[in-house]
N, C-alpha and C positions, 0 to 999 in steps of 0.2 A: 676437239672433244665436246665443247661448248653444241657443235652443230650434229654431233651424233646424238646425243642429250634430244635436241630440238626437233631431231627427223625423227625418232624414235619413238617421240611422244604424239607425233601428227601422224605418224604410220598408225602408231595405238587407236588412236580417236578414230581414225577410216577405219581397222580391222572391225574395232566394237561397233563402229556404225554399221558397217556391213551384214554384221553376228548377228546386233539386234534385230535390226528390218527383217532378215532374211528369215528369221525367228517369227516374226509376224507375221510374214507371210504365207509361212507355213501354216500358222494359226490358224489364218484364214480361209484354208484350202481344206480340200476333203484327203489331200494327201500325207497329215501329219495322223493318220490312226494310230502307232505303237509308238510314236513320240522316239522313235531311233533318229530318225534325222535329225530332226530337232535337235535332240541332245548330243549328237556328235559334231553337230558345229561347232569350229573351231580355230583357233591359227595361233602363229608363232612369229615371231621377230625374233631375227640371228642379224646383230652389228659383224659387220666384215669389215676388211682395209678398204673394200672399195663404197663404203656404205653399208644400208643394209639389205636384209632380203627378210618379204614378207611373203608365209605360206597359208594358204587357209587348205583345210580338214575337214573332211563331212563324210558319211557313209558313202560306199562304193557307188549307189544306186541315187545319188545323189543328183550325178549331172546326168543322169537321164531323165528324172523328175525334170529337172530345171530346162533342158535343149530340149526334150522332148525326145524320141523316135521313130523312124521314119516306118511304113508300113509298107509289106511284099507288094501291094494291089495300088495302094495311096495312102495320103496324108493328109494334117490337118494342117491350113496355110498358117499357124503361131508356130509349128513346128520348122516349116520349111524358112518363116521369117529368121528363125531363131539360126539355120544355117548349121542343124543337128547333121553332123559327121555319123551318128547312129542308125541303121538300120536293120529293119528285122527284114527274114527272106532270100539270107544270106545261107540257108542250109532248108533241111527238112523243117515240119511244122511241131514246136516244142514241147517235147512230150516231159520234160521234169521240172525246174525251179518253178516256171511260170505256170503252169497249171495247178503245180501243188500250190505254189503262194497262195492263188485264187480259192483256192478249194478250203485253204485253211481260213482267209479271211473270213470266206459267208460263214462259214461253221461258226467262228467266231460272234460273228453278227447274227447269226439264226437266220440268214436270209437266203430265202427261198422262192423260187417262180412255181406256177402251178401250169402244168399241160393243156392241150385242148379240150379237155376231159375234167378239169377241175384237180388231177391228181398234182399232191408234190413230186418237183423232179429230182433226180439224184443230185447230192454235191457236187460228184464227178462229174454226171452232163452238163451241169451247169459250169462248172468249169473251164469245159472242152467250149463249151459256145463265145463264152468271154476270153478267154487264151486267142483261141482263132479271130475273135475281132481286132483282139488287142494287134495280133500277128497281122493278118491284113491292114486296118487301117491305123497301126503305128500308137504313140501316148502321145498326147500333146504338153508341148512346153508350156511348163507355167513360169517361167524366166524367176523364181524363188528368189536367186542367188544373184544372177546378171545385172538385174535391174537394180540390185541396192549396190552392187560391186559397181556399176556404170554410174550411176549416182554421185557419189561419192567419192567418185575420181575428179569429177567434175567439179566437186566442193573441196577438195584442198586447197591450202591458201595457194595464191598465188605468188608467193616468192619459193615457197616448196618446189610446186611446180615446174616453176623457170630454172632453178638451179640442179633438179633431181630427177624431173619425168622421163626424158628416156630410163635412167639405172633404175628407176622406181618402176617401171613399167616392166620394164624385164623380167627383175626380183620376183615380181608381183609374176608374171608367167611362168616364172623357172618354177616359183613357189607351189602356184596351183598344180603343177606337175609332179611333186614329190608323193 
């Protein structure tokens, strides 16, 4: 009981470590605009008979941010380090979520490119131009989440460790899966 107590509390201290960094990094990035991610960071500890299991939570579009994307044409090499299972290219070129997301953002931000001509161009062309890039050459990984989750495995004590890293390890995968 004593050592569920003690795994429990050092699992906490890695998840919140993880929460916070990954929290930063967002900060840091130009990919926290509506602060969804950000605030859907998250996890849980569930005590079993055989230990525990720890899950972390984030927006769906979460681990795309973080692995990155792979793109129809090419990629950017953080993406490819990153060993992104994701790629676009897999069907036709994306004519709904992602053009509209785009299209809603600028509007959002009032931004606008101007033609050869000095004119402004539509939201929609501008959308289709940045969709198709996106589509060809893929998102890049900004590893958010990996890199404070890598971290920090790293930094648990080392009597944890020794007596719990495989079942911690697992936990920890099964978790990210739910």
């Amino acid at each position: 009981m004593l050592a569920d107590k003690a795994l429990q509390e050092e699992l906490n201290k890695f998840a919140k470590y993880v929460i916070q960094q990954s929290r930063s990094n967002l900060s840091k990035s130009d990919k926290n605009d509506t602060k969804a991610l950000y605030n859907s960071l998250g996890y849980d500890i569930e005590l079993t008979t055989k230990g525990a299991e720890l899950g972390f939570s984030m927006e769906q579009y979460g681990e795309f941010q973080d692995k990155g994307v792979r793109g129809k044409t090419s990629t950017y090499p953080e993406t490819s380090a990153a060993l992104s299972q994701f790629q676009y290219g897999s069907g036709n070129f994306p004519k709904g979520g992602l053009t509209e997301g785009i299209n809603e953002w600028m509007k959002k931000k009032r931004f606008q490119w101007r033609d050869e001509r000095g004119r402004f161009m539509s939201y929609e062309s501008m959308s289709y131009i940045i969709a198709r890039s996106i589509y060809n050459k893929g998102l890049k990984a900004n590893l958010f989440f990996t890199t404070p989750f890598e971290l920090g495995l790293q930094n648990l004590p080392k009597q944890l460790t020794d007596a719990f890293s495989l079942d911690i390890e697992n936990a920890i995968i099964l978790g990210t899966k739910k």
